[in-house]
C-alpha positions as CSV (number, residue, x, y, z in Angstrom):
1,X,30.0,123.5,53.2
2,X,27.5,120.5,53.7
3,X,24.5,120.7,55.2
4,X,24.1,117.8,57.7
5,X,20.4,116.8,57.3
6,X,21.3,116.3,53.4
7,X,24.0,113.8,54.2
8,X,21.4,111.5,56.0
9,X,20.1,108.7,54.0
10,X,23.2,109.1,51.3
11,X,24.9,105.9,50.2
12,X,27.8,104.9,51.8
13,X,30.8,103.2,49.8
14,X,33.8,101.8,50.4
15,X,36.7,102.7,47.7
16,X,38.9,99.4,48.3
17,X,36.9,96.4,46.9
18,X,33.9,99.0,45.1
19,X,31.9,98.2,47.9
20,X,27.9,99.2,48.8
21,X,28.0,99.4,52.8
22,X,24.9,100.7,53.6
23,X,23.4,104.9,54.2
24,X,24.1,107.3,56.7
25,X,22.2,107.4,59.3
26,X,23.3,110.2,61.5
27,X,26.1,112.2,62.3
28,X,28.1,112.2,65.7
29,X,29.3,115.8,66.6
30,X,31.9,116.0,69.1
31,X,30.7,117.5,72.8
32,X,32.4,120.7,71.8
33,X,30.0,121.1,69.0
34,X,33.2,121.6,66.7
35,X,33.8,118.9,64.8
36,X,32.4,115.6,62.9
37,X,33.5,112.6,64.6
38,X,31.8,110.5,62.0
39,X,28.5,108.9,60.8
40,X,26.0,106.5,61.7
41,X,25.8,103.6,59.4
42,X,23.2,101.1,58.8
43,X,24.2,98.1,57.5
44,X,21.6,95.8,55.7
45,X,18.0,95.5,57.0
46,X,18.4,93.9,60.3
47,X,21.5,94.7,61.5
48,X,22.4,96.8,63.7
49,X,24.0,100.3,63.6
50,X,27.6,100.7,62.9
51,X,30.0,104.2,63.1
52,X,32.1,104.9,60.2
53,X,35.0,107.2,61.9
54,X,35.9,110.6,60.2
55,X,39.4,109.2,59.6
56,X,38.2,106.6,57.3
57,X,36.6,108.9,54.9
58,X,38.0,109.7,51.8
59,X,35.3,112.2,50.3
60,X,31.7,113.6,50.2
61,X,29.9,113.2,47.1
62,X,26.1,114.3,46.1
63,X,25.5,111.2,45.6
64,X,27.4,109.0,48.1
65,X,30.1,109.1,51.4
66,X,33.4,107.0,50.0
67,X,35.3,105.3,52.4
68,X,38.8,104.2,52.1
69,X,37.5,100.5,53.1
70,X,35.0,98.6,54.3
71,X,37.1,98.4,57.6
72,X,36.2,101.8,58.1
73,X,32.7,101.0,59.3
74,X,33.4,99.3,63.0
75,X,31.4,98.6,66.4
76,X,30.4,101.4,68.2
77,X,32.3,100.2,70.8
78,X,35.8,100.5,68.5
79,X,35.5,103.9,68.5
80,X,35.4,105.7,72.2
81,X,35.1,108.5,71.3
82,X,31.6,108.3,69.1
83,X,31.1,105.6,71.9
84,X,31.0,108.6,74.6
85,X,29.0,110.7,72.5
86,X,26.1,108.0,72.0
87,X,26.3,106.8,75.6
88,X,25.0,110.4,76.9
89,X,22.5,110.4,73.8
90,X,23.9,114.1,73.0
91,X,22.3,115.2,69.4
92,X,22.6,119.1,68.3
93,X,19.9,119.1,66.0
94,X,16.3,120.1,67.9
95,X,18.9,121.3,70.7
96,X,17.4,125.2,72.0
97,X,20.4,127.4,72.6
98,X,21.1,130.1,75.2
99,X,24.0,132.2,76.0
100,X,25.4,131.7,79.6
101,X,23.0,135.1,80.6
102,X,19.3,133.1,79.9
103,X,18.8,134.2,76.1
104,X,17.0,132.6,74.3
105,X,19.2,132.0,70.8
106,X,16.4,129.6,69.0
107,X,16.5,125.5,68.2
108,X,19.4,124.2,66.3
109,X,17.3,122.9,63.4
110,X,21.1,122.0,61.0
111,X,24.5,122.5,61.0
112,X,27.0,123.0,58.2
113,X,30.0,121.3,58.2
114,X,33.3,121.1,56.0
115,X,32.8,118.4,54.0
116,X,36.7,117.6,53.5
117,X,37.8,118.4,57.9
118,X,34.5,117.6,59.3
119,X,34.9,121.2,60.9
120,X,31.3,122.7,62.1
121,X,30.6,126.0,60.5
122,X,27.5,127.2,62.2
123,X,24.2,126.2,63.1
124,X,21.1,127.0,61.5
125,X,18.4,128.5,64.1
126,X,14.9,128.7,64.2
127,X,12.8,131.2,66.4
128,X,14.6,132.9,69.5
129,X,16.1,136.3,68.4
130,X,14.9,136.6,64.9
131,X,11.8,134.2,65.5
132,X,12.5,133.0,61.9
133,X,15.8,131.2,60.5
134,X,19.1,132.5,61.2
135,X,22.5,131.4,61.3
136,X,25.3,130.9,64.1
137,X,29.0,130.7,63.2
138,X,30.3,128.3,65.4
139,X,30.7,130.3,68.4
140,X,33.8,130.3,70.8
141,X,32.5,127.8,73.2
142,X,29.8,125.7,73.2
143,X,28.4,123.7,75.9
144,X,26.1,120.4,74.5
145,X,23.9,118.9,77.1
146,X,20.7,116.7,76.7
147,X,18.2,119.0,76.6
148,X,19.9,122.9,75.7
149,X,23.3,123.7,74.5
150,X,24.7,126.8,75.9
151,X,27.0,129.5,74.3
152,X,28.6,132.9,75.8
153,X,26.8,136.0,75.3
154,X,28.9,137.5,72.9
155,X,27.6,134.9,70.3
156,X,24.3,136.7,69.8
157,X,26.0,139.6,68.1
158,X,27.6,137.1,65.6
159,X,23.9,135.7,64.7
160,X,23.2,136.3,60.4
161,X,18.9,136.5,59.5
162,X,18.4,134.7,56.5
């Protein structure tokens, strides 16, 4: 599992043509809060932001993100789906998270991720129930919005202290 803060700022290359594309930026989680729909690139110092889709990735390194090309890394606007995400400015991390009932779960300060599906595993929780860290398995449903994400009730029993 990969933690996605430590995947911001990591190099990104492209395979084909041993190319230096630029570093993560962030990562765009689907609305579902279940899976990776890719990353955030910035490319060079003035440019502007592009997406590097989770198809186009070959592997996660320590050290690097490999791409199978340089074509990986297109407009936001060439993939609609990251598009949609960006366009309601949904982010998980500093999201607080509730069941459906009005608990109070903590703030999503991570999530882990497989690093070879792009699968969330869980969310890593700060204050709420524990008032320290904890962790959330990805929970059955989860519903993003801009200010709280929401999850049924039964995903307080699955919380883990750490």
């Amino acid at each position: 599992m990969q933690k996605a803060s430590e995947i911001i700022g990591r190099a990104v290359v492209a395979r084909e043509g041993a190319e230096d594309i630029g570093k993560i930026k962030d990562l765009v989680v689907e609305p579902s809060g279940r899976q990776v729909l890719g990353f955030v690139v910035g490319v060079g110092l003035f440019s502007r932001a592009r997406v590097a889709p989770w198809m186009g990735v070959q592997a996660i390194g320590p050290d690097s993100v490999i791409l199978a090309a340089a074509t990986s890394v297109v407009k936001v606007n060439e993939a609609p789906d990251i598009k949609a995400v960006m366009d309601k400015e949904l982010s998980i991390r500093g999201l607080r998270i509730q069941t459906t009932e009005g608990k109070d779960l903590g703030k999503i300060e991570d999530f882990l991720f497989d690093e070879k599906t792009g699968a969330v595993q869980g969310y890593e929780l700060s204050g709420g129930i524990f008032e320290r860290n904890s962790f959330l398995p990805t929970p059955m449903t989860l519903e993003l919005g801009k200010d709280l994400a929401f999850v049924g009730p039964e995903a307080e029993a699955t919380i883990e202290k750490k």
